[in-house]
N, C-alpha and C positions, 0 to 999 in steps of 0.2 A: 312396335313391340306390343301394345295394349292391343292393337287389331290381331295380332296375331294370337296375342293368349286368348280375347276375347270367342275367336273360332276354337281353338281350342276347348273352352268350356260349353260351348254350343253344340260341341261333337258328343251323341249317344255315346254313353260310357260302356264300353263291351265288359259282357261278365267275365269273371273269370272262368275259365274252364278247367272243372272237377278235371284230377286226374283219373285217367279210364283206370276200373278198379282190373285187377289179374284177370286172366281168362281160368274157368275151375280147374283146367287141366296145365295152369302154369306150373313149369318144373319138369312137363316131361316131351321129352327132345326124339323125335324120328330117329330111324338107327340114320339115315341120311347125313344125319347131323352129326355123329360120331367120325365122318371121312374128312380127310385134308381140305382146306377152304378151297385148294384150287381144284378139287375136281367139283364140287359143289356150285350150282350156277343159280341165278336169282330168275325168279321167272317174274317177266315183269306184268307192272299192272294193266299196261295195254294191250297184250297181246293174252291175259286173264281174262279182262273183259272181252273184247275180240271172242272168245272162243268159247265163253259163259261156264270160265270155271271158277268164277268169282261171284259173289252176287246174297240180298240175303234170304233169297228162296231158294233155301237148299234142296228143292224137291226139281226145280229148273234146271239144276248145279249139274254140270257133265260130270263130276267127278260122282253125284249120284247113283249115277248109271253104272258106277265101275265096281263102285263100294257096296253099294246097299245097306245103306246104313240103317240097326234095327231099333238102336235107340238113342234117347241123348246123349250120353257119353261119344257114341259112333257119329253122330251127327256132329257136335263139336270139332272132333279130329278130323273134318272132312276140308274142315279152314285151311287144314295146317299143310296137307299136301298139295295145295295151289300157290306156296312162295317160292320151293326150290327140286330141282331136277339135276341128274349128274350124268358126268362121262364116265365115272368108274365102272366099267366092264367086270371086272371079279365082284365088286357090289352088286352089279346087276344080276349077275348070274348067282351069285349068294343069296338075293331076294326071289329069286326063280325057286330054287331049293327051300328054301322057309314056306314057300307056297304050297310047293310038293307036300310039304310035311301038314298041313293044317288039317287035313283027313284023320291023318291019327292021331294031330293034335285034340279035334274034336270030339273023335271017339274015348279020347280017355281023359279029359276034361272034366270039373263039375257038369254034371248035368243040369242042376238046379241055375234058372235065369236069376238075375241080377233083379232087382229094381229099382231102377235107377230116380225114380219120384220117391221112394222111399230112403236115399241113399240122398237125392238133394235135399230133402226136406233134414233131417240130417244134419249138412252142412248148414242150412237158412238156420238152423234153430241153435247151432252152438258158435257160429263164426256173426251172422249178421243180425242177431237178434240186438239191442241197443241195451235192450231192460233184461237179459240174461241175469247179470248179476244176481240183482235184485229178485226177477222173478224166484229163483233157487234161493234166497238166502244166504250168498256169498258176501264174504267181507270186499267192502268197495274199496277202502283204504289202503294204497298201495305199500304203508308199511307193514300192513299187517294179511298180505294176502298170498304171503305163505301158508297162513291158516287153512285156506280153502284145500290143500292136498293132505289135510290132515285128516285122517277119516274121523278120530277121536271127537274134535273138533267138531264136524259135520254133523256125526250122529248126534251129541248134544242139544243143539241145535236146532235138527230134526223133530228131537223128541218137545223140544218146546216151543215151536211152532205145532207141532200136532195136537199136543194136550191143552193147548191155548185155550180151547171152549169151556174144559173140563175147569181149569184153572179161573178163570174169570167168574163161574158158578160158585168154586167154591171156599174162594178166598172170601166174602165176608164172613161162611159159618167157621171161617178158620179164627178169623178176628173176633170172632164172636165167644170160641172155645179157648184163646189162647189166656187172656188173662185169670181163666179157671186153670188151666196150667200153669202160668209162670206162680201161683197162689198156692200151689199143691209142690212146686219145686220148692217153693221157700217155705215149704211146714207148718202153714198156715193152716188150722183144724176146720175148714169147709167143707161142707157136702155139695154136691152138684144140684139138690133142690134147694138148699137155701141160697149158692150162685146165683138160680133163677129167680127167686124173689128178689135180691139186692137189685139184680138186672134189672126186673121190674119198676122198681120203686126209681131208680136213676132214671128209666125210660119215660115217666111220668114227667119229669120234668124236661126230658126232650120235646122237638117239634115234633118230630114222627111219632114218637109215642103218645105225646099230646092226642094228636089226629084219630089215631089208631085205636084210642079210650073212647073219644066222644066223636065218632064216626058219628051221629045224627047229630051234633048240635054246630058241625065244624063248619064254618065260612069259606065258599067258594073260593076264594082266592088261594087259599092253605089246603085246599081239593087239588085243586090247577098246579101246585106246586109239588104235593105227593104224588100228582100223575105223571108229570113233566121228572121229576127225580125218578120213578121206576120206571117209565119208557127208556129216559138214561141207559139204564141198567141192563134194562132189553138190549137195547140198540146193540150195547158194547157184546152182549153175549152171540147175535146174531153177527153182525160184525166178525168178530172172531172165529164164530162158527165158519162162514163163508171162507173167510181166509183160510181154516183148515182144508175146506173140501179143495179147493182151489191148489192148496198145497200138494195134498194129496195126489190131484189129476194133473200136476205137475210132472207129480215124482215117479207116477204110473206111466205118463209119459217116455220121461227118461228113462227108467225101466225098460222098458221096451226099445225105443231107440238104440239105447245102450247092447242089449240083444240083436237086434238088426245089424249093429256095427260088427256086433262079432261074428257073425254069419258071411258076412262082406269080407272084413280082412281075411277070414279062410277062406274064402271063395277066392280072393287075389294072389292068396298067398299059394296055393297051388295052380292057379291057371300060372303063376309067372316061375313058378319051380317046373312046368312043363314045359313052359318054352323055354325054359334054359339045357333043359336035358334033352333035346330035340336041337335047336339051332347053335350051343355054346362052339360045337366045333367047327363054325363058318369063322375064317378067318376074319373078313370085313361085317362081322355079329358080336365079336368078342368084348368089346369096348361096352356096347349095347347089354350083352349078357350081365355082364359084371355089375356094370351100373342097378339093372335090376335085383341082380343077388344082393348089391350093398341096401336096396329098399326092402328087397323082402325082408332082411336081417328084424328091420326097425319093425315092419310089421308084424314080425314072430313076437317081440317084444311086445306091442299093443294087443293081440291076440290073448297074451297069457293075461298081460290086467284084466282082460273082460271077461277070461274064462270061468273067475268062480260067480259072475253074475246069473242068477236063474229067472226063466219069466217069470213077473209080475203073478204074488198071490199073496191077499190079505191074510196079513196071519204077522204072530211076535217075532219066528224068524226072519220075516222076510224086514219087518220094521229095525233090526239088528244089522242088517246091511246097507239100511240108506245112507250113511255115512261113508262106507267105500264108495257108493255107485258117483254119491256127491263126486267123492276127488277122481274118479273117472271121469265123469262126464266134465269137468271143469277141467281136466288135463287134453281132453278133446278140446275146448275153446281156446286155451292157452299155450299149449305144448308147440312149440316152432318146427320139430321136427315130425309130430305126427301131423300136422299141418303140412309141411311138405310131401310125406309118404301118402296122406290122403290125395292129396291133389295128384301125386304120380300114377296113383293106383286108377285114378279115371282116368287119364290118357292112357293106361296101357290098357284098360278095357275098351274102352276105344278103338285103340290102334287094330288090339286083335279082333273085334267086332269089323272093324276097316275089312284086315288079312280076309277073313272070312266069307265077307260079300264077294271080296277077290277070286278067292277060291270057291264058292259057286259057281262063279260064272266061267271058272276054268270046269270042273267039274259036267255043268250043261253044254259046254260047245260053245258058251258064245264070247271068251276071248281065246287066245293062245301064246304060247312061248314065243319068242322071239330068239334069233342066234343074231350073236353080234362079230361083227367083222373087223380086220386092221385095214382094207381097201376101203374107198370112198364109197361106198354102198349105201342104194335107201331105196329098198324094195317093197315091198306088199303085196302078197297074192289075197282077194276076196277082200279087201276091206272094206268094210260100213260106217256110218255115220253113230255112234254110239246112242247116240235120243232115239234108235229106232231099236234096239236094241230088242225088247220087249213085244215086238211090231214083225209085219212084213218089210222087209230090207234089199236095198240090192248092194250088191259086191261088184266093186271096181279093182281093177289090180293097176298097180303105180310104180313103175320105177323111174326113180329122178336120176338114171346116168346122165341124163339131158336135163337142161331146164326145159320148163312146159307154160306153155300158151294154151289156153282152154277158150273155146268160142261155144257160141249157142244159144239159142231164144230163152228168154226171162222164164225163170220158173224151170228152167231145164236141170237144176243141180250142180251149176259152175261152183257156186258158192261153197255148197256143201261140200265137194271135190275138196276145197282146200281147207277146208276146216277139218274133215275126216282125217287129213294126212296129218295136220301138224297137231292133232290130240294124239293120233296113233304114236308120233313122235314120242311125244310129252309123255302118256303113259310107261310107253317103253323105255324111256330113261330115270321110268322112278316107278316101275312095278316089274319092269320087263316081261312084259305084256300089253298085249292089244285087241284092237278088234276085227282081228282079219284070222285068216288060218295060217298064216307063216310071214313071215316078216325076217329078214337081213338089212341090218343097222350098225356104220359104223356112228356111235352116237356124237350130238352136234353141241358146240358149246353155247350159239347165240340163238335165240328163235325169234324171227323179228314178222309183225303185222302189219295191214296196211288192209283193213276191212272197213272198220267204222269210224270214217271221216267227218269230225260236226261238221256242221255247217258253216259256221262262223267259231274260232277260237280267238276269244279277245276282238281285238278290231282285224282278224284275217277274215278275206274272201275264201270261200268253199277250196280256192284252187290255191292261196297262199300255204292253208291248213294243209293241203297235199303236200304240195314243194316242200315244207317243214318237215312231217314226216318222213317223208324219203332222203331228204336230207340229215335227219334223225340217224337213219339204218345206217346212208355211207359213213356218218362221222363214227359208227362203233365199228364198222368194217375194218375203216381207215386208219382205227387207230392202232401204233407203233405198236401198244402191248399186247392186240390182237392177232398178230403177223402168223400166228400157228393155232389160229382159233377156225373153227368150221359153222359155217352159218346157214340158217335155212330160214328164208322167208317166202309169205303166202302173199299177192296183190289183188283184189278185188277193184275193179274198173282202174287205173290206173290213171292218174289227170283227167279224172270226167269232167272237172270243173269247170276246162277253158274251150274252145271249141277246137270240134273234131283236128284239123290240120295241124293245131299247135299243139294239141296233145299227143297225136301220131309222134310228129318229130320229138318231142319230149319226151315220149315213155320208149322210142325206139331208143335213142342215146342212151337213156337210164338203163336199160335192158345192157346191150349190147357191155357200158362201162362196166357191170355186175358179171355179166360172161366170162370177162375176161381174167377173173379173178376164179382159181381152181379153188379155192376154200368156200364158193357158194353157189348154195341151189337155191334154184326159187319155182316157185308154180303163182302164172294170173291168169285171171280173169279177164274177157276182153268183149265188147260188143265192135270194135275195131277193127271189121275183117285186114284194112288197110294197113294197119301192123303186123299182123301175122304174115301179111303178104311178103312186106319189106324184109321181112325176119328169117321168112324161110330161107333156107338152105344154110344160116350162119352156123357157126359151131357152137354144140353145145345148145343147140334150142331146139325143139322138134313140139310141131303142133299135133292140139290133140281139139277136139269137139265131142259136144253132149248128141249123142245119137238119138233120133226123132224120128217117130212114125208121121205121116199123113195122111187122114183120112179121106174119103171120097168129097166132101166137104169141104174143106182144107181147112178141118181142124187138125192140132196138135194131137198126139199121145206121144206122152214121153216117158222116155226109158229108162233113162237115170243112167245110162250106161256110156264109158266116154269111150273115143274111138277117135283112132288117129283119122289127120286131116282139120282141115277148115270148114264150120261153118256155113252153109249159105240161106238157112231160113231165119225169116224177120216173123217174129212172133208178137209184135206189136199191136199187128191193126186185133190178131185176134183175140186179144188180152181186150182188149177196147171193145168188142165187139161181147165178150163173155160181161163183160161191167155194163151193157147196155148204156153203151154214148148212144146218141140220137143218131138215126141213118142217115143224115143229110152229113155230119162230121166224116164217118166212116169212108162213104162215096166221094167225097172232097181226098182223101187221103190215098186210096186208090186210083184218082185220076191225074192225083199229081205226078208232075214229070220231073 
């Protein structure tokens, strides 16, 4: 028992870990999200990473390429559409039509850009600031911080932190003047010059007035103390001073801020009143609309509090206001639902920032519509690899009536083959669109990878990790509640781990038991001629190879272009040969038999 607690307390204490605070745009949900959970499918995180639509360089991010996102707000929401993708057909086609429309959405839009650093800074300065309170002069006390929405209150307040300087100068001539008043209240026959002589005459027997008589006969010490008592006095005026200006360039601040927000909520408040009067009549939009309409409502409401705010200008009216702007700006820190409608309002500038890289790239040519089918269809004419996007590219055309077998020397584009199809997938089942010039899709419910195998997972060998994975895909194939589910997976080397012979036999069974099932396509990758061999003629497989020029040399130029058939150049030695191995290696490799 002792040995055991004693390890115990020998064990590094793990911190605790902070809960991850919201993301800015928590609270606002994809229209995706408004459809029934069973056509909604979760895209998983490995076949995210697999296809590098996950990651946190969003400038690497395929969904990059789709979106073009222009600012943070856009960049944010770029997170959100790599968790889920659907089978709904009238949703897809409903987000086709919202696409169509973002042209006139755009033309009759504010024209004026966002700024979205002016719009965070913003939120830093009224949600995460720790000394907000404080800084503004809000009441800390939470029984009393009703006060703070009281403008009456604020202004107050205001006014006595601002004249603090003025007040601190002239509160002693006040003490100085007041007992000749309380003296004249109570009908006492004084004059203001003989005031000054009784003053006098009592002063004399003060220390300070003491000093102030006999400035040349006065003892250093009672020097050091009247100096030390007026720098006091400084101090406190200076002091105070500071604190005003301080206040001030606070409230100049928040002025302006407070401005800025009102520029933004009308800026939201109409980009989302135009997408309602534009997409409200999409059947699978409506949910999405509404929801909208119910935020704008709250933002109409935030609108009008900030509407009688004017910018920032020294002067007595403007100083007559800081009281409102107070319980505005504190209704910003505090208020739960303008907290929620702010955070909504950047994910829908987002999202539509999202819609809009979308529709450029529909706009230039470089995606397209997609038609979706009730037959098992999964076509592609001209499709590319999205990262080239911006680049010279080549177009493959794919139809998986078959499954497909890819051969081909390293560096030929096997890879890319399958990754181009199962993003064109992905996109087309949550933008309906892609990167080809036409596309027929009946769309799939599972999308399963099998590219980037570690090396070792835990205590697996390279080839255990395999077996797992694949073993992975059949257990969701196989499973009872999938029985009317359609799947598409992509195989990059298939069992490289173990050698050639046991691999053959292994990934020919694995193939052939997936065959046999009408709910799945797959596309691999194979340096295996001796697979494809075995494979041809089965049902349902038909090979395809990366087509290759050869030079007079016999170098490589590759085409990027895939072309039925197997296969038969070994690109090896000349890969080895381009890396400058030593020519004694090369010549060994070449004479091998």
């Amino acid at each position: 028992m002792f040995s055991m607690n004693l390890k115990d307390m020998l064990q590094p204490v793990k911190p605790k870990s902070e809960p991850k605070p919201a993301a800015l745009h928590h609270g606002f949900k994809l229209p995706i999200h408004y459809l029934d959970a069973t056509d909604v499918h979760v895209l998983s995180s490995q076949v995210s990473e697999d296809l590098e639509l996950s990651g946190s360089d969003l400038s690497g991010n395929m969904y990059y390429h789709i979106l073009t996102p222009q600012h943070q707000f856009a960049k944010n929401m770029q997170v959100e559409w790599s968790k889920h993708y659907t089978t709904n057909v009238p949703f897809l086609r409903d987000t086709q039509q919202v696409l169509k429309s973002m042209p006139a959405y755009l033309e009759n839009s504010k024209s004026d850009k966002i700024s979205c650093d002016k719009v965070l800074q913003i939120w830093k300065d009224t949600k995460n600031d720790a000394n907000f309170l404080e800084k503004y002069s809000y009441v800390e006390w939470d029984y009393f911080k009703y006060l703070n929405e009281s403008p009456l209150f604020l202004q107050t307040v205001s006014v006595i932190n601002m004249s603090s300087p003025i007040l601190s100068f002239i509160i002693p001539v006040i003490f100085f003047i007041f007992p000749f008043v309380l003296l004249k209240i109570q009908g006492v026959p004084i004059t203001f010059t003989t005031y000054l002589s009784v003053l006098k005459d009592v002063a004399k027997h003060h220390f300070i007035g003491n000093v102030l008589n006999n400035l040349q006969s006065i003892s250093w010490d009672k020097l050091m103390y009247l100096l030390f008592t007026t720098g006091l006095y400084l101090l406190q005026i200076y002091q105070n001073y500071n604190l005003c200006v301080r206040y001030y360039k606070n409230i100049n601040r928040m002025n302006t801020q407070l401005s800025e927000m009102h520029e933004y909520v009308d800026h939201s408040i109409q980009n989302m009143r135009l997408f309602i009067s534009l997409n409200s009549e999409l059947p699978t939009y409506r949910e999405f609309c509404n929801t909208i309409q119910d935020k704008c409502a709250i933002l109409t409401e935030l609108k009008q509090e900030l509407s009688s705010i004017k910018p920032f200008r020294a002067g007595f009216s403007k100083i007559s206001e800081i009281g409102y702007m107070l319980k505005c700006y504190y209704r910003l820190h505090s208020n739960a639902d303008y907290d929620d409608v702010f955070r909504y309002s950047i994910g829908f500038e987002g999202f539509i920032s999202n819609l809009t890289g979308v529709s450029n790239r529909i706009v230039l040519g470089d995606v397209s519509f997609a038609t979706f089918d009730s037959e098992n269809r999964c076509e592609f004419k001209q499709q590319y690899y999205p990262a080239y996007v911006d680049e010279k590219y080549v177009c493959n055309d794919c139809n998986i009536k078959d499954n497909i077998l890819i051969t081909g020397p390293n560096a030929s584009g096997k890879t890319t083959i399958l990754k181009t199809t199962a993003l064109n997938i992905i996109f087309t089942q949550q933008f309906g669109v892609g990167f080809y010039k036409s596309c027929v899709l009946k769309p799939y419910t599972h999308i399963h990878s099998y590219l980037n195998i570690p090396d070792t997972s835990g205590r697996d060998s390279l080839f255990q990790a395999e077996s797992r994975r694949c073993k992975e895909i059949i257990d969701v194939i196989d499973a009872p509640e999938n029985n009317n589910s359609r799947h598409f997976c992509i195989y990059d080397e298939l069992y490289s781990g173990t050698n050639p012979t046991e691999a053959v036999k292994s990934a020919r069974a694995f193939l052939l038991y997936l065959t046999a099932k009408n709910n799945v396509d797959f596309m691999l990758t194979t340096h295996y001629v001796a697979l494809c061999k075995k494979l041809r003629g089965s049902p349902r497989i038909v090979n395809y190879k990366m087509d290759v020029d050869i030079a007079s040399d016999e170098r490589i130029k590759y085409t990027y272009k895939m072309r039925k058939g197997i296969s038969k150049i070994k690109g090896g030695i000349l890969i080895l040969e381009e890396m400058q191995y030593p020519a004694e290696i090369i010549d060994m490799i070449r004479k091998f038999n």
